[in-house]
C-alpha positions in Angstrom: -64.8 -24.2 -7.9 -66.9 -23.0 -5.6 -67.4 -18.6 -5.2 -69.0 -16.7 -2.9 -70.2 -13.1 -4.7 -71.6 -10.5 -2.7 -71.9 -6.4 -2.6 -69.1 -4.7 -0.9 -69.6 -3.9 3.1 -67.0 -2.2 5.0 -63.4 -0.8 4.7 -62.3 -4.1 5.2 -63.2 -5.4 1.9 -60.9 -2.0 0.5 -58.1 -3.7 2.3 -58.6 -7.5 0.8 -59.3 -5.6 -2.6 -55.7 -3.6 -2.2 -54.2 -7.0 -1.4 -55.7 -8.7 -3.9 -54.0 -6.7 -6.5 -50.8 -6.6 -4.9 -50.9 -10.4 -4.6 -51.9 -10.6 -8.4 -49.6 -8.1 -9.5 -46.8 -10.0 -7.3 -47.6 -13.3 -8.9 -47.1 -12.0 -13.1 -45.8 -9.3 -12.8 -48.4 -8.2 -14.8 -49.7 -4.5 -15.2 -52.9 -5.8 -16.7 -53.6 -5.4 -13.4 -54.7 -2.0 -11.5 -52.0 -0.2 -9.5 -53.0 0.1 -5.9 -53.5 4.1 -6.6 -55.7 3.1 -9.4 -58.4 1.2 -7.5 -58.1 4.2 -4.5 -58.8 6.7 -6.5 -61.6 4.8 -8.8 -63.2 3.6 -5.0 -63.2 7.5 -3.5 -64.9 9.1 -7.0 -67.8 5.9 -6.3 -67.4 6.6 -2.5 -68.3 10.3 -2.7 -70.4 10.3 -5.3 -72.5 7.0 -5.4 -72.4 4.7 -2.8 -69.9 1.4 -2.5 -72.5 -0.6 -1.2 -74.4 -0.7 -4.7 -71.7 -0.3 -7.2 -69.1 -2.9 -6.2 -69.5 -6.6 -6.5 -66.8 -8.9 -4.5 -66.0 -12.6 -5.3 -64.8 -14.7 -2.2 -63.6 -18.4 -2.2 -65.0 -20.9 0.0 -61.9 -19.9 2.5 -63.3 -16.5 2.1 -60.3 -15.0 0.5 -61.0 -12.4 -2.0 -60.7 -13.6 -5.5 -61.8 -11.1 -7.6 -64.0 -7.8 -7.9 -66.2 -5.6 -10.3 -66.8 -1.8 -9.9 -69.6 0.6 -12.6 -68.2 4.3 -11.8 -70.2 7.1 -13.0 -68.8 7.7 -16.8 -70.3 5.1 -16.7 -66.8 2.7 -16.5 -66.6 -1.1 -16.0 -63.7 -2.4 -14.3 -63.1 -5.7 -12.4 -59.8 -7.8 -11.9 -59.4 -11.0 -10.8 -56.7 -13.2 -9.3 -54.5 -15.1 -12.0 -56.0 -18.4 -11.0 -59.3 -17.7 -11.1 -59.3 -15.7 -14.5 -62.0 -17.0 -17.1 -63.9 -19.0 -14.5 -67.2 -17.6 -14.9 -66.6 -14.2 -12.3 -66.2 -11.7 -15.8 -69.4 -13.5 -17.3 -71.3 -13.0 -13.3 -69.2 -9.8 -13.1 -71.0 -8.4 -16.6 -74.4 -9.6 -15.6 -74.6 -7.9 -13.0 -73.0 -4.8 -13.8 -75.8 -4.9 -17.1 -78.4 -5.4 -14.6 -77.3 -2.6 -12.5 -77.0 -0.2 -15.1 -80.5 -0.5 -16.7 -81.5 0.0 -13.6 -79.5 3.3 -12.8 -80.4 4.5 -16.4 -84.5 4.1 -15.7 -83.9 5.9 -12.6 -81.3 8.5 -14.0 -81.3 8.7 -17.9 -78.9 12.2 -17.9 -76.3 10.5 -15.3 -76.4 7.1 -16.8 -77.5 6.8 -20.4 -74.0 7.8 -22.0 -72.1 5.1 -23.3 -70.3 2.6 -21.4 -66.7 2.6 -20.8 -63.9 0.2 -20.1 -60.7 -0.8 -21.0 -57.8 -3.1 -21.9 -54.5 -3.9 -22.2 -53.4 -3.8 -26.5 -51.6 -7.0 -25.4 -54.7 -8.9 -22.9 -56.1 -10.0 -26.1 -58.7 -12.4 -24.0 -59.9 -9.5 -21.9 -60.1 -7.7 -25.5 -62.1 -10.4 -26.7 -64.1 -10.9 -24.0 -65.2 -7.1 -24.3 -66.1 -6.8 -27.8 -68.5 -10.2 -27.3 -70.1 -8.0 -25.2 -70.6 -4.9 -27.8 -67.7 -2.9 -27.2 -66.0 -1.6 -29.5 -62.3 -0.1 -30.0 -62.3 4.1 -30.0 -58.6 5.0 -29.7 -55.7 4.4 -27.8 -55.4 5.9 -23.9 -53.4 8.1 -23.1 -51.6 6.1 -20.6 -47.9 5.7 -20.2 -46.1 4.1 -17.4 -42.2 5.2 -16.7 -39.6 4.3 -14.6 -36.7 5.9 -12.6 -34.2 4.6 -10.5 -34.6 6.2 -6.9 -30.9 4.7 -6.6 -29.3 8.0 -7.5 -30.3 11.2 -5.9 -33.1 13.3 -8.1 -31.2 16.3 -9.3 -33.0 19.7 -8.3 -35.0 21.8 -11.3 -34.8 25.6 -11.7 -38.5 26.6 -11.0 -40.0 29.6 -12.1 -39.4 32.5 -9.8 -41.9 32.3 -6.5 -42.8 28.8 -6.8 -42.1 25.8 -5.0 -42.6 22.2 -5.2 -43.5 20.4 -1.7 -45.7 18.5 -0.3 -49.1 19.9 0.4 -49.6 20.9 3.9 -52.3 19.9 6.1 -54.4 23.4 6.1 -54.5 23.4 2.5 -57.4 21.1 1.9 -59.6 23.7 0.6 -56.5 25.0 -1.9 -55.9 21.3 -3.3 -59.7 20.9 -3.5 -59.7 24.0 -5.9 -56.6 22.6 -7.6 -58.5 18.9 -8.6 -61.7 21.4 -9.8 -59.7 23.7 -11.7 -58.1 20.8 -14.3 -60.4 18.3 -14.2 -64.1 20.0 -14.0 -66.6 19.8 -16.2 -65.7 15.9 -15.9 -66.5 14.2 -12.6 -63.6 13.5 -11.2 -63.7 17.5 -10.9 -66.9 17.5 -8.9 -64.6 17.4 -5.3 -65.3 19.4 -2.4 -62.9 20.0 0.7 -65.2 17.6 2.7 -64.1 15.1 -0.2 -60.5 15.7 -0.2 -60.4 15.4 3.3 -62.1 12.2 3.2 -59.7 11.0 0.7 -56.7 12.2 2.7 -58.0 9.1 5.1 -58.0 6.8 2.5 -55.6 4.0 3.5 -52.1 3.8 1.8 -52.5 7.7 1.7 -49.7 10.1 2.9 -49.7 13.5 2.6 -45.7 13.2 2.2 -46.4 11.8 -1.8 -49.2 14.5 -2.3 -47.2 16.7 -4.1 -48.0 20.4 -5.2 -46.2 23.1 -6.7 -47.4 26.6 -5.3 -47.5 29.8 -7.5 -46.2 33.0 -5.6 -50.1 34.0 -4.8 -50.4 30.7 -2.9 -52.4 28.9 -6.1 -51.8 25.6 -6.0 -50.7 25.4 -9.9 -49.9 21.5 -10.3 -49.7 18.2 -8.0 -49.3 15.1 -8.5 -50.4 12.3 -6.3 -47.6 9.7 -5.0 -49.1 5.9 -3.6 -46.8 3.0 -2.3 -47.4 -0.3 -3.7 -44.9 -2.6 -1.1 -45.1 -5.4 -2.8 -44.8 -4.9 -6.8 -41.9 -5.1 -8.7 -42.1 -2.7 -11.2 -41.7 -2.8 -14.8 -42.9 -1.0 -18.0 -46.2 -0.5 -19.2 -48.0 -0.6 -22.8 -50.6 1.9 -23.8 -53.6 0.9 -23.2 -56.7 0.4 -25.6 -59.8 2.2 -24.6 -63.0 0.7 -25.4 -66.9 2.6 -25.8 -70.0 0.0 -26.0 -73.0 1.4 -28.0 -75.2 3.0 -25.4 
């Protein structure tokens, strides 16, 4: 088949790439594939703190729909997904050149930032994506903490007796700077911690967010204690999820 592969441009490619899964996800009802909050979060930690442009690679079909597409995050992590079709077609094999090309490049440049080990993950059940990892020197290290659960929304949620002073509601639109402090305060030393209020408030305009499902429950002094981030997937039928495997290549 013929593929078109080229660095990510514009917003526009986010969109194809939150269709893409939503199509794939649709089609095998399969979460092998990322949740549409998964990619939005993983594209706003590269978005603020690399640059899209570099570290995502897009695969097009000769229609120019988008097929498939590889991300290197900061850890540094190696993601990609593809559509169902176009699995084990030669986009993981371009995919991992690439993101092996890119990477010795980052780590001659930036040796602290880069030269840790490489991260990515699977499925215990995708044995080809499994396979496909440890040909390329990764090796198992421990399940991932990663549980997916489900609840009916058909009956009403039944209220819980907070401590007294708190609430639970959805953050409101002056509290940038609070929920900013909030993501530092459980996350930091690790990246995902490194978030200023000019980076929440550019992820607040990521699309598919609403400020409705970002959910934080306020201590009596105003701290924003816990939250919990909400994202809509209109097309995905939902259904339980495995633990996944977690998987560290030698540096």
């Amino acid at each position: 088949m013929t593929l078109i592969s080229r660095l990510y441009e514009t917003e526009h490619d986010l969109q194809q790439m939150l269709d893409m899964l939503m199509e794939a996800r649709a089609q095998t009802s399969d979460w092998r594939y990322a949740h549409v909050g998964e990619l939005l979060f993983d594209f706003f930690m590269v978005a603020r703190h690399l640059n899209p442009q570099e570290h995502i690679r897009l695969w097009h079909d000769d229609a120019g729909k988008l097929v498939g597409y590889a991300m290197l995050g900061e850890d540094p992590a190696f993601n990609w997904q593809i559509l169902p079709a176009y699995e084990w077609s030669g986009i993981e094999d371009e995919a991992w050149a690439w993101t092996e090309a890119r990477l010795a490049g980052l780590r001659q440049r930036d040796a602290k930032l880069w030269g840790g080990h490489l991260v990515s993950g699977a499925r215990q059940d995708n044995a080809r994506r499994i396979a496909f990892l440890e040909q390329h020197g990764f090796r198992y290290c421990g399940d991932f903490a990663e549980v997916n659960m489900l609840r009916s929304l058909d009956e009403p949620i039944p209220d819980v007796a907070l401590p007294a002073g708190f609430e639970v509601r959805a953050v409101a639109a002056d509290e940038i700077s609070n929920r900013a402090a909030g993501q530092c305060d459980v996350w930091l030393p690790w990246t995902v911690g490194e978030v200023s209020d000019d980076d929440y408030a550019c992820f607040m305009q990521l699309p598919g967010y609403h400020r409705a499902l970002d959910i934080v429950a306020v201590a009596p002094d105003g701290v924003i204690a816990a939250y919990v981030n909400g994202w809509i997937d209109p097309v995905e039928a939902f259904h339980i999820d495995k633990v996944a495997g977690l998987f560290v290549a030698r540096a």
